[in-house]
C-alpha positions in Angstrom: 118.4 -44.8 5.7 119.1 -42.0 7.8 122.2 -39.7 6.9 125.4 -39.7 8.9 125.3 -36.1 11.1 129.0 -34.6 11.5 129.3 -32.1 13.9 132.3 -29.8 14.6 135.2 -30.2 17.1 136.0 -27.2 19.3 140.2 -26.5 19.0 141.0 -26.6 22.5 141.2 -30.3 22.5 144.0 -29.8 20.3 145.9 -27.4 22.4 149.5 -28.5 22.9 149.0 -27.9 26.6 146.2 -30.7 27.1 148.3 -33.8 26.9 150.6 -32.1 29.9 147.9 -31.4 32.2 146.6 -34.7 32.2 150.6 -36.7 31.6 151.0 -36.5 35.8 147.4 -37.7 36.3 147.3 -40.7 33.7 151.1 -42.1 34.9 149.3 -42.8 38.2 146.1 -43.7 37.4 146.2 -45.5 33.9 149.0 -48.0 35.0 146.0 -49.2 38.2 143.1 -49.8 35.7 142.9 -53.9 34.7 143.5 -53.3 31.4 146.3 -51.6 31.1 148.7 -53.9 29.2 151.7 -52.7 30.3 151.9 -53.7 34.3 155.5 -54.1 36.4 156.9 -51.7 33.7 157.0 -47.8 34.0 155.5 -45.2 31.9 158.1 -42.9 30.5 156.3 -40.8 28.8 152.7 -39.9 26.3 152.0 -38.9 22.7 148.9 -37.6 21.3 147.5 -39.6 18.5 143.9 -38.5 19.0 141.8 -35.6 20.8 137.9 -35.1 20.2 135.9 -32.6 22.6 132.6 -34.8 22.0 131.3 -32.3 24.7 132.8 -29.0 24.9 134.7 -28.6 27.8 133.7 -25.3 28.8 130.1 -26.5 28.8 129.8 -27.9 32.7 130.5 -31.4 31.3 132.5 -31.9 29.1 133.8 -35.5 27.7 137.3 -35.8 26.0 137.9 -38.9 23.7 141.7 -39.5 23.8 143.5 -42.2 21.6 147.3 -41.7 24.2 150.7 -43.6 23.2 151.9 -44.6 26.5 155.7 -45.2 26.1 157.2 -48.1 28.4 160.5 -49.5 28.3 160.4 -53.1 25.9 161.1 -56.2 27.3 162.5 -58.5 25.1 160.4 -61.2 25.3 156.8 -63.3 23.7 155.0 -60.9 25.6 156.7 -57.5 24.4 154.2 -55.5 22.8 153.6 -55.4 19.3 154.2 -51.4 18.6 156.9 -49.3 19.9 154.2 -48.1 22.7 150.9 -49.1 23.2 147.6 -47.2 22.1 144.7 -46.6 24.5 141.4 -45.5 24.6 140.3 -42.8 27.5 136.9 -41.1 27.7 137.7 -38.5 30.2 135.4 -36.8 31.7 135.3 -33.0 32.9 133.6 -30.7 35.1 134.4 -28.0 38.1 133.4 -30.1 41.3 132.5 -34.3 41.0 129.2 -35.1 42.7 130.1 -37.6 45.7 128.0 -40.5 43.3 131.1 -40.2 40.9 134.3 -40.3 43.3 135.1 -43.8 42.7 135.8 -42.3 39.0 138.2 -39.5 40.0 141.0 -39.5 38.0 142.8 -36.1 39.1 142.8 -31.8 39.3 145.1 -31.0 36.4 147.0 -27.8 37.2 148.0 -26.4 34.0 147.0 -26.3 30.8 143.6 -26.2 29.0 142.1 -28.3 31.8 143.4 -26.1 35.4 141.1 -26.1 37.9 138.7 -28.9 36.5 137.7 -32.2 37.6 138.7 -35.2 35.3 137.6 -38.6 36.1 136.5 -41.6 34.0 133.8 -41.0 31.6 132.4 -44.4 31.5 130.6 -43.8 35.1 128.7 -41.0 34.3 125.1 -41.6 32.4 125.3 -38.3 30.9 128.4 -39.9 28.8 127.2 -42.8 28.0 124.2 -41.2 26.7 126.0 -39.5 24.1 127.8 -42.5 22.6 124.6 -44.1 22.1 123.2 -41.0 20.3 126.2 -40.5 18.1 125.6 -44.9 16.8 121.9 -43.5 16.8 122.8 -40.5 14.6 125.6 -42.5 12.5 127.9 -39.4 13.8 131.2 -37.9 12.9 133.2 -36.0 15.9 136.3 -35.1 14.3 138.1 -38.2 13.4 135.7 -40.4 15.0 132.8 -42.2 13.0 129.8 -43.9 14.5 128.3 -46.6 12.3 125.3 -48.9 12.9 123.0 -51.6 11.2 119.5 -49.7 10.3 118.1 -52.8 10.1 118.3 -52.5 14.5 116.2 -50.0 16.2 118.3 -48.1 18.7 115.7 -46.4 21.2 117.1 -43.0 22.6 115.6 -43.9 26.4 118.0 -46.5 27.5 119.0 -46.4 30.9 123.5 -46.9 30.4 125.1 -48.5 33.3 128.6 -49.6 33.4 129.8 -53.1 33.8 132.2 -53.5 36.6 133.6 -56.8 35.7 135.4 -56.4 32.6 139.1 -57.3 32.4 140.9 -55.8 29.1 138.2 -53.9 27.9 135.3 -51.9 29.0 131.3 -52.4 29.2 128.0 -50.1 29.1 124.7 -51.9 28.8 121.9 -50.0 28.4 118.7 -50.6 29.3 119.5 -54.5 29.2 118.8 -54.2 25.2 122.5 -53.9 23.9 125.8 -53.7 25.1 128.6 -51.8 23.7 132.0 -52.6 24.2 135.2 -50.5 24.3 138.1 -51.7 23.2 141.3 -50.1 25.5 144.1 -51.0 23.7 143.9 -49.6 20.3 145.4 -51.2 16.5 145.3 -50.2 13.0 143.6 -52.8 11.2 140.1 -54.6 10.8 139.5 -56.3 14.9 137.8 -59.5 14.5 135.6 -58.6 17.3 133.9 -56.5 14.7 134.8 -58.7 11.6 133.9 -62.1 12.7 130.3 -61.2 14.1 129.2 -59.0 11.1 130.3 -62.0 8.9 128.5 -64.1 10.6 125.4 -62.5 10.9 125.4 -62.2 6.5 125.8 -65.9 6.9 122.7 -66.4 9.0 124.4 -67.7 12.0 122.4 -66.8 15.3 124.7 -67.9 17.9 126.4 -64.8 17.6 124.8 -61.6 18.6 125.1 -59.2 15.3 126.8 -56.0 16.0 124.2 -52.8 16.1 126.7 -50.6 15.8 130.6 -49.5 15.5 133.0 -46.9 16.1 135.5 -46.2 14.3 138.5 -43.3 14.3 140.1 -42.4 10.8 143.7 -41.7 11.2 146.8 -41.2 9.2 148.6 -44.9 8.6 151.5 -44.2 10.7 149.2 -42.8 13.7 150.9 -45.2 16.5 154.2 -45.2 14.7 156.3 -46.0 11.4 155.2 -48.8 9.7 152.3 -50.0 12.1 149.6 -49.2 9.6 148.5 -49.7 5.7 146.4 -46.6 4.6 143.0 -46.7 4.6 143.1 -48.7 7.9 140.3 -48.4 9.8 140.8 -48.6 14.2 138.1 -50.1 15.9 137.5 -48.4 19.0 133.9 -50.0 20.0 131.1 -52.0 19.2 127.7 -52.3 20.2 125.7 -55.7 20.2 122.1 -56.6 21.5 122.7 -57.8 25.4 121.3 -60.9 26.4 119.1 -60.6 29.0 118.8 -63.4 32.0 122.1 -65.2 29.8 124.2 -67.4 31.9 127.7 -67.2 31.9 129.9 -70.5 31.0 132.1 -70.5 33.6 129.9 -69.2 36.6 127.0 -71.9 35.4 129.6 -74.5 35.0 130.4 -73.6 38.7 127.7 -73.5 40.5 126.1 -77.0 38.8 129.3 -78.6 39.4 129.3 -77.5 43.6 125.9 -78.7 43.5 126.7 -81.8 42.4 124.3 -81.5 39.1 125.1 -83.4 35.3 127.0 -81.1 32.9 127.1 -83.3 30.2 124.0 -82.0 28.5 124.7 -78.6 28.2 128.2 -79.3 27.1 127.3 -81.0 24.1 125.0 -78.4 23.5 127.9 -76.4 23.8 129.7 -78.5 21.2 126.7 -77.7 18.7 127.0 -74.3 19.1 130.6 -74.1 18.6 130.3 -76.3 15.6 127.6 -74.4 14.0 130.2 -71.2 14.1 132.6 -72.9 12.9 130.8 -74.2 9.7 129.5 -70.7 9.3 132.5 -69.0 9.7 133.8 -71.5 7.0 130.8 -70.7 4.9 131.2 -66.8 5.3 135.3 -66.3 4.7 138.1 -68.0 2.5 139.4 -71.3 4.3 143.4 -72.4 3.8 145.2 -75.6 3.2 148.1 -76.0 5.9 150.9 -78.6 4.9 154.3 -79.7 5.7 155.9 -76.1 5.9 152.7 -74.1 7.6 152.9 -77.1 10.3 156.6 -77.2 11.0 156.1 -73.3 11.7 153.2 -74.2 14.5 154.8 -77.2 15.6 158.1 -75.1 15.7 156.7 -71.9 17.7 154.5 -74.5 20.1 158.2 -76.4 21.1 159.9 -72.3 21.2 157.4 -71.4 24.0 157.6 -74.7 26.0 161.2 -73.8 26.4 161.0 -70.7 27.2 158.2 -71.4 29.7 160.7 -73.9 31.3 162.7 -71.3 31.9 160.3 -68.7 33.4 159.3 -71.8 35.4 161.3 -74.7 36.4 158.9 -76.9 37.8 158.1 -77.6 34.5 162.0 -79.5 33.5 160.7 -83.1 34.5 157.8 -82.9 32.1 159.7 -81.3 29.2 160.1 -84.2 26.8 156.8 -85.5 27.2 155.1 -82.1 26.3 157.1 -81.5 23.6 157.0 -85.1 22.0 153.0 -83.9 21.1 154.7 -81.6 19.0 157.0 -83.6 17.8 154.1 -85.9 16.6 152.5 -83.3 14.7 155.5 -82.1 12.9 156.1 -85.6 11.9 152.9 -86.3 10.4 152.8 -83.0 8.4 156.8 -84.5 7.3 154.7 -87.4 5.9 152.2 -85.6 4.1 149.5 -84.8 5.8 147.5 -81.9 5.9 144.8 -79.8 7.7 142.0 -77.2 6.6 142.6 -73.8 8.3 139.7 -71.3 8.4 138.7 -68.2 10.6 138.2 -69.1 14.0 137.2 -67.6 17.7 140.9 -67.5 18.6 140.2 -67.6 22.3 137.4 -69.3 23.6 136.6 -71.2 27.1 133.2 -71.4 29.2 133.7 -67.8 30.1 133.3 -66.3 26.1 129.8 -68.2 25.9 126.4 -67.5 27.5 123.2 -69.5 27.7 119.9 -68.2 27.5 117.6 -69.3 29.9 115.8 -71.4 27.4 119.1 -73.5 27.2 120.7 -72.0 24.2 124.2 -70.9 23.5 126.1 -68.1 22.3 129.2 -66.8 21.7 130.9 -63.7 22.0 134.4 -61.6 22.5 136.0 -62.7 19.1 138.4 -60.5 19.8 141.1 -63.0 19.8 144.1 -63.0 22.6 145.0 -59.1 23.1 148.6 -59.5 23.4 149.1 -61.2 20.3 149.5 -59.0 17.1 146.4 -58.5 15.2 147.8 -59.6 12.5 148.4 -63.1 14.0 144.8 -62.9 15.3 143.4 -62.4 11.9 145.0 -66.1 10.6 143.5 -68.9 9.6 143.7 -71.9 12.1 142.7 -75.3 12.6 139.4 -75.4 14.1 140.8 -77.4 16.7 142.6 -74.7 18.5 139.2 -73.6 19.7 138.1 -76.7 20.3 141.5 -77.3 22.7 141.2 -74.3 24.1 137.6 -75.1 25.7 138.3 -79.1 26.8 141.3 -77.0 28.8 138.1 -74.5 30.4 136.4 -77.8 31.4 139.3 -79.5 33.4 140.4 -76.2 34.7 136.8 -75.6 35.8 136.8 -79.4 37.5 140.0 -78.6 38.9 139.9 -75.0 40.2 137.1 -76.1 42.6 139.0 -78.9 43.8 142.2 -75.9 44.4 139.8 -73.9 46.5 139.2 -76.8 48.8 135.9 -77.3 47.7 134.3 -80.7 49.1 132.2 -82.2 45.9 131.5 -85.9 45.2 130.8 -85.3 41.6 133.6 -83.8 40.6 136.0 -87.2 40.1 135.3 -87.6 36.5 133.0 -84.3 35.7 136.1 -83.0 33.2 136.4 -86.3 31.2 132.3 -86.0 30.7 132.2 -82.7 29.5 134.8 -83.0 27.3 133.4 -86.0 25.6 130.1 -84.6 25.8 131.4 -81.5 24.3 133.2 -83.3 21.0 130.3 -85.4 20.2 128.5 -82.6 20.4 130.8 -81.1 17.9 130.6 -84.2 15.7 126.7 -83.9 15.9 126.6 -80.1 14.2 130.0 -80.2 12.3 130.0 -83.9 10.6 133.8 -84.2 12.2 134.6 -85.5 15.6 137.7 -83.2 17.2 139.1 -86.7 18.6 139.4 -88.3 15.7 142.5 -85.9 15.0 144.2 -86.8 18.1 147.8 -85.6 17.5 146.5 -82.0 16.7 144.0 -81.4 19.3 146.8 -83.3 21.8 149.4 -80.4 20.4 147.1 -77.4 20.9 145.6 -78.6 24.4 149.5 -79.1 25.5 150.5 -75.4 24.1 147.7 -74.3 25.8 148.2 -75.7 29.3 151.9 -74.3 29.3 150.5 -70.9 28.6 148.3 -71.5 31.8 151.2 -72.5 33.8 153.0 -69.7 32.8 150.6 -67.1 33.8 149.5 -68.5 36.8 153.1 -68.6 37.7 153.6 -65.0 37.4 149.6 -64.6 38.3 148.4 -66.4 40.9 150.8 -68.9 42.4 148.2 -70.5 44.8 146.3 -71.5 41.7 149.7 -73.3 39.9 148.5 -76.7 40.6 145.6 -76.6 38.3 147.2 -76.5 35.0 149.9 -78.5 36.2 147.5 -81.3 36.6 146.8 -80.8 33.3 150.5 -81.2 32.2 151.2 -84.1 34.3 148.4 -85.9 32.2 149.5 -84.4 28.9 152.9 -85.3 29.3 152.2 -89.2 29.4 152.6 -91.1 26.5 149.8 -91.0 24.0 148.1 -95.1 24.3 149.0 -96.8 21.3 
């Protein structure tokens, strides 16, 4: 096993003047990138919780890692962020003049402090950049507070061509050489991310539907780095990890797409599907320590589910004629767990629909972005749950797959019905891997699948209007009473 190589950090990334060069540039431009968290609220303001020079930036190019507080105003609401200002990640990139190739990445001319005269832009464009990130996981570096791991088990050549994925929403993407892909998370937490956590576990348990992580980086910080209170010590920040890419892999939602306009049976690769997410689940069981939720734990989600259907009522009114339907399938599972019943709660992917799994193109599936929902606290993300949350949250992708292509006035004959196949395809699929069919627990997966279409109405509400009527389909049919 090779040694980890530490190398030393020039000071002037630590020069009180660098954060005020660059605070006029990153209000305008860090607010337009898609995953910046904060959007229709102003930035007031940036703290420094991180600087690495992991090129010097008098050498012609220099690259600046930044871990940057952006201070907003809270909103008191859900969605209000977890820490008193949000943490993000910036590779900045410097040099005197930008080749034309790199103006898309422009970021600004700073002019003052350490950084006058120069050029900054976004990193991530560059292959010179990305070059060094994947030497430092090669090298199992330390830049100053940041620590590149990897698996030694993985070869990581040194002659992979980085190119950056333009398609990412709240994080960023370099594959290189179409042999891994590493990705960068943006908005930055203390604590374990299960992005990391959930893959490495499941590749100790054997479980190949899940590329295992080559690589990590980490930063080690004080405790209270992004504020009082918002860390234990010793917590590590995950700022990125690298994974083997899967070359000629399908996306869910895009395949589901394009077999559905052509009129082509999804039935078989959604209970392949099912397997697949079945076989996680088991291993995920297998690999970390499952819970016992009863009458309390269930009132709580049964609670918090009924909490958010009113306030979504609120945000959006069309929703008041369908109110006490939705929130009698909480109801019903609060009144089971009153009478005693119980569920198993284990590890889970947190957040997954077509678009989180890819298929190879000899027909198998895998799963990826465990991350979890960002905007929920990491702590909450970390929780056992009911395997059915997942499970809900992918019979949802199927009927808003059916129903999206009926929104954009596409003319298909086989799409009456092609939601209600899938998603039996995709639980006795499930039943076939995991020894449990999801429907035979109708209250819960009714619960999570109505929680989870109000969440859809809401953002598309605030999102994309035109697209409204697709989860509200999905609540007019939720809202019925259950057959007896």
């Amino acid at each position: 096993m090779s040694e980890a190589v530490t190398h030393s950090v020039p000071s002037a990334s630590t020069s009180p003047g660098l954060l005020a060069s660059l605070d006029p540039l990153l209000r305008e431009w860090l607010p337009r990138q898609r995953w910046f968290a904060g959007k229709g609220r102003p930035v007031t303001g940036f703290s420094l919780v991180s600087a690495t020079e992991v090129l010097p930036l008098n050498s012609g190019l220099g690259l600046l890692h930044l871990l940057v507080r952006a201070h907003q105003p809270l909103v008191p609401t859900q969605s209000a962020p977890a820490y008193p200002a949000d943490c993000y990640q910036l590779l900045l990139g410097v040099r005197e003049t930008l080749p034309p190739r790199l103006a898309p990445a422009l970021i600004g001319h700073p002019t003052q402090g350490p950084l006058a005269g120069l050029t900054v832009y976004e990193a991530l464009h560059d292959p010179r950049p990305a070059d060094v990130l994947l030497e430092a996981l090669r090298e199992r570096a330390h830049l100053g507070e940041l620590r590149f791991e990897r698996d030694m088990a993985q070869e990581i050549r040194s002659d992979l061509v980085p190119r950056l994925v333009t398609a990412e929403q709240s994080n960023s993407s370099l594959v290189y050489g179409d042999t891994f892909i590493l990705k960068l998370l943006r908005r930055i937490v203390p604590g374990i991310n299960p992005d990391l956590e959930l893959p490495l576990a499941l590749a100790r348990a054997g479980c190949a539907r899940v590329p295992a992580p080559a690589g990590w980086i980490l930063a080690d910080l004080p405790a209270d780095s992004l504020g009082p209170g918002q860390g234990d010590p010793g917590d590590p920040y995950v700022l990125g990890v690298l994974q083997p890419f899967l070359q000629g892999a399908s996306d869910g939602w895009d395949l589901a797409l394009r077999e559905m306009a052509k009129g082509e049976d999804f039935s078989g690769a959604a209970r392949a599907l099912g397997r697949a997410t079945a076989e996680v689940h088991t291993a995920l069981a297998r690999a970390l320590p499952e819970v016992t939720m009863g009458r309390a734990q269930m009132e709580v989600l049964a609670e918090g589910m009924t909490e958010r259907l009113t306030a979504a009522v609120q945000t959006v009114p069309s929703l008041l004629p369908y109110a006490p339907g939705l929130r009698s399938a909480f109801d019903a599972l609060a009144d089971l767990a009153g009478e005693g019943q119980t569920w198993t709660a284990q590890r889970i992917h947190g957040d997954l629909h077509l678009g989180q799994c890819l298929r190879s193109p000899s027909g198998s599936w895998s799963l990826i972005d465990f991350e979890g929902e960002p905007s929920k606290p990491l702590a909450e993300r970390r929780l056992p749950q009911p395997t059915a949350r997942d499970v809900a949250g992918m019979l949802r992708s199927f009927d808003y797959a059916a129903h999206s292509l009926r929104a954009e006035g596409t003319q298909v004959s086989a799409v009456s019905g092609w939601a209600d196949a899938c998603r039996a395809a995709y639980c006795s699929g499930y039943a076939e891997a995991g020894g449990r069919d999801p429907r035979t627990d109708p209250v819960l997966l009714r619960a999570y699948e109505t929680d989870k279409a109000i969440y859809e109405v809401v953002y598309e509400a605030r999102h994309r209007p035109d697209w409204l009527p697709v989860p509200m389909a999905a609540v007019r049919r939720l809202a019925l009473p259950e057959p007896s």
